[in-house]
N, C-alpha and C positions, 0 to 999 in steps of 0.2 A: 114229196110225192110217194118215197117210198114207205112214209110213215102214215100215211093216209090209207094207200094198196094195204098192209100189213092188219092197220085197224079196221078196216073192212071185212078183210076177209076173216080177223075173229070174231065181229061181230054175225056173220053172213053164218060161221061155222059152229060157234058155242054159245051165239045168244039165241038164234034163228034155229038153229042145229039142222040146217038141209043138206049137210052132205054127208056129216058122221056117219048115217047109216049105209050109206053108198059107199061108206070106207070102209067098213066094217071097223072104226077106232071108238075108243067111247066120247061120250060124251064133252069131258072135261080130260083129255090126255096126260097131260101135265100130271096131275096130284096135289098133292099140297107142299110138296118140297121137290125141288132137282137137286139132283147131285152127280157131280161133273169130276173126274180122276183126271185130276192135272200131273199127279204122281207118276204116270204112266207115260206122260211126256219130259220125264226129267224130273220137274218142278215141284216145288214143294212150296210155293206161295202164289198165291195169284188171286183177282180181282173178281168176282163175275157180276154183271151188271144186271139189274132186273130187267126183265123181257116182257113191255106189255102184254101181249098177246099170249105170254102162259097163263096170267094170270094166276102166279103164284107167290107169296109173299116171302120164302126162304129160298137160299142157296146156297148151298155147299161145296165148297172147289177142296177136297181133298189131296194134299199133295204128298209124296213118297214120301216112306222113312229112311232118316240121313242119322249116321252117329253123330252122336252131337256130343259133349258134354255136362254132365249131368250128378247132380248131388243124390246119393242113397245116403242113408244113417251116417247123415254127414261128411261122408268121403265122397273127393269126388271120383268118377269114375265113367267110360264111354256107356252109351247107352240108342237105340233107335227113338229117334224122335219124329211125331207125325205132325202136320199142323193140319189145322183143317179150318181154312178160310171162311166166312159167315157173311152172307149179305143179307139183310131184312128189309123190309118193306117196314119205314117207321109211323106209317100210318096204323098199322094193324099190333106192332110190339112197340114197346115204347124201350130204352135204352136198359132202364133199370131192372125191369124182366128179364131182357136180353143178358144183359151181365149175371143173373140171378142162373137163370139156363148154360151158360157158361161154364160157370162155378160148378154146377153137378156134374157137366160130362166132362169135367178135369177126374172132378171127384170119382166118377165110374171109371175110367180111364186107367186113373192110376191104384186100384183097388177094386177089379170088377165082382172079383170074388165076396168080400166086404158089403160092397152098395148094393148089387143085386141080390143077394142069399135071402 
């Protein structure tokens, strides 16, 4: 029932759009991506499930940075490490993108100076 009530009301509110204006929110609230700080509750991994009703195909659960252990020029040595959790919608990316996208914001990450300049 309650996934019924839920799907109504975004269709009622983002396909119909009769209330947005009465809220003064826009149109499509969501975005194209959420991003959720789990960091900030402790955690540094967590799960986040897509939400019909955002209608958004990414999600991001950011969690704190923990010392971790960690290789520089081959020594090892402590370091902050972030993880940042990914959920996709795999109708809209397919796996191999997804990991291609991955790969760069390692790559930004760990040489921001470098990739962006």
């Amino acid at each position: 029932m309650v996934r019924s009530l839920l799907g109504l009301a975004a269709f009622v509110n983002y396909t119909l759009n009769l209330f947005t204006p009465l809220l003064g929110s826009p149109r499509d609230a969501f975005g194209s991506c959420m991003v959720t700080n789990i960091g900030s509750l402790g955690l540094d991994t967590a799960f986040a499930p897509l939400v019909p009703y955002s209608r958004v195909p990414v999600l991001l659960a950011v969690g704190s940075a923990m010392d971790r252990p960690w290789v520089r020029e081959g020594k090892l040595c402590v370091a902050k490490v972030l993880r940042i959790c990914v959920t996709l919608d795999h109708r809209l990316i397919d796996g191999v993108h997804a990991s291609h996208m991955a790969k760069t914001v390692q790559k930004i990450f760990a040489d921001p100076e470098r990739e962006l300049a």
